[in-house]
N, C-alpha and C positions, 0 to 999 in steps of 0.2 A: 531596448534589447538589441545586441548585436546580430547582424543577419546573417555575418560572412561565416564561412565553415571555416573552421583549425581544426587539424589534423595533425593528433600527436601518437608518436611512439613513444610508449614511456609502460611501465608494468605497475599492473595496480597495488598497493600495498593495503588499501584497507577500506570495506565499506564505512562513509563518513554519517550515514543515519541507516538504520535497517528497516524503516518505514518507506518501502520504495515504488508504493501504487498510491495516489491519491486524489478523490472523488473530485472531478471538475467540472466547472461552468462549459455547458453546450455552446455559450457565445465568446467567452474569452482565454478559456483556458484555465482562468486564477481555480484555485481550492475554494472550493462553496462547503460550506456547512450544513451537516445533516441533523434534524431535531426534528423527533419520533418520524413519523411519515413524510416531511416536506426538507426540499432543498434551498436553500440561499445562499444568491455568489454575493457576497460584502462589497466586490468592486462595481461590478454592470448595474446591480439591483433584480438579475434575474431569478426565478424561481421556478421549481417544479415538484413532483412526486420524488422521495428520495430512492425510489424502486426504479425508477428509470435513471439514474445519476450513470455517469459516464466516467469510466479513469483513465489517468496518465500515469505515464513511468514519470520520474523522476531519480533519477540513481545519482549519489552523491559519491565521489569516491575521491581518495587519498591516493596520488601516482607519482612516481619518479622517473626523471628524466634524466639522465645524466648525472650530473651532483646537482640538480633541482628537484624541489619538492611541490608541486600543484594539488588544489585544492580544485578539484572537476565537476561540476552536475550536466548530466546529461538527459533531456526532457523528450518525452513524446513516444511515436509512433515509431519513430527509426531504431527503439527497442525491441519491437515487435517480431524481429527475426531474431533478435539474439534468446529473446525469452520463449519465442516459438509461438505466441499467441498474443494477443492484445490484450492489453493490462485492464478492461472491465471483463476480457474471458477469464483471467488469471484471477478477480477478484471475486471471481462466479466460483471459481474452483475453492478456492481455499474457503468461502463461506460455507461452501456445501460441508468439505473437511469437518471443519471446524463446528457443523452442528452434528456431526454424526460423532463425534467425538466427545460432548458434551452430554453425560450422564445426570436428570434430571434426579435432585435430592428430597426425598419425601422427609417429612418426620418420621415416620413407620422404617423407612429406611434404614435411617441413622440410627433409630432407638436399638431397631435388630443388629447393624454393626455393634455397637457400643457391646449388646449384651454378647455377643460373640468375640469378640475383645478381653473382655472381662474372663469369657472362659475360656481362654487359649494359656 
């Protein structure tokens, strides 16, 4: 990995993945994998609860510089100001979102849409 900082002026033209928080290894950074309750990093061999897993930005982006076109990712912590909170806060937020948002489908449910439907 390069250590040195570049520092470019150039305007974004386009997010390159929109997958931009992802669950990582407490010792190495890589992507661990989550399966039902437990976590594994593929590279160190560590493990834990998947409830305590920790994330990273990761932002991929498409920029132009002049008549140059660059292909950017930018990793970690030094997002944290630009997104206003740390990316396991941000992935607190959207889960919570996201189950409140999620309407629980009975059969009873559906059978009464369905008949409701029919009589519209």
């Amino acid at each position: 990995m390069n250590r040195r900082r570049k520092f470019l002026l150039a305007s974004v033209l386009a997010l390159q993945n929109s997958s931009f928080i992802y669950p990582s290894c407490q010792k190495c950074f890589s992507r661990i994998i989550l399966v039902s309750k437990r976590s594994n990093c593929p590279k160190c061999g560590s493990t834990g609860e998947a409830e305590n897993a920790i994330y990273r930005y990761k932002l991929s982006l498409k920029v132009a510089e002049s008549d140059k076109l660059f292909g950017i990712t930018v990793f970690g912590s030094c997002l944290d100001a630009f997104f206003g909170l740390t990316a396991t806060g941000l992935h607190r937020i959207l889960k919570t979102s996201m189950e409140m948002v999620q309407v629980p489908v009975t059969s009873q449910s559906s059978a009464q849409t369905a008949r409701e439907l029919k009589h519209s």
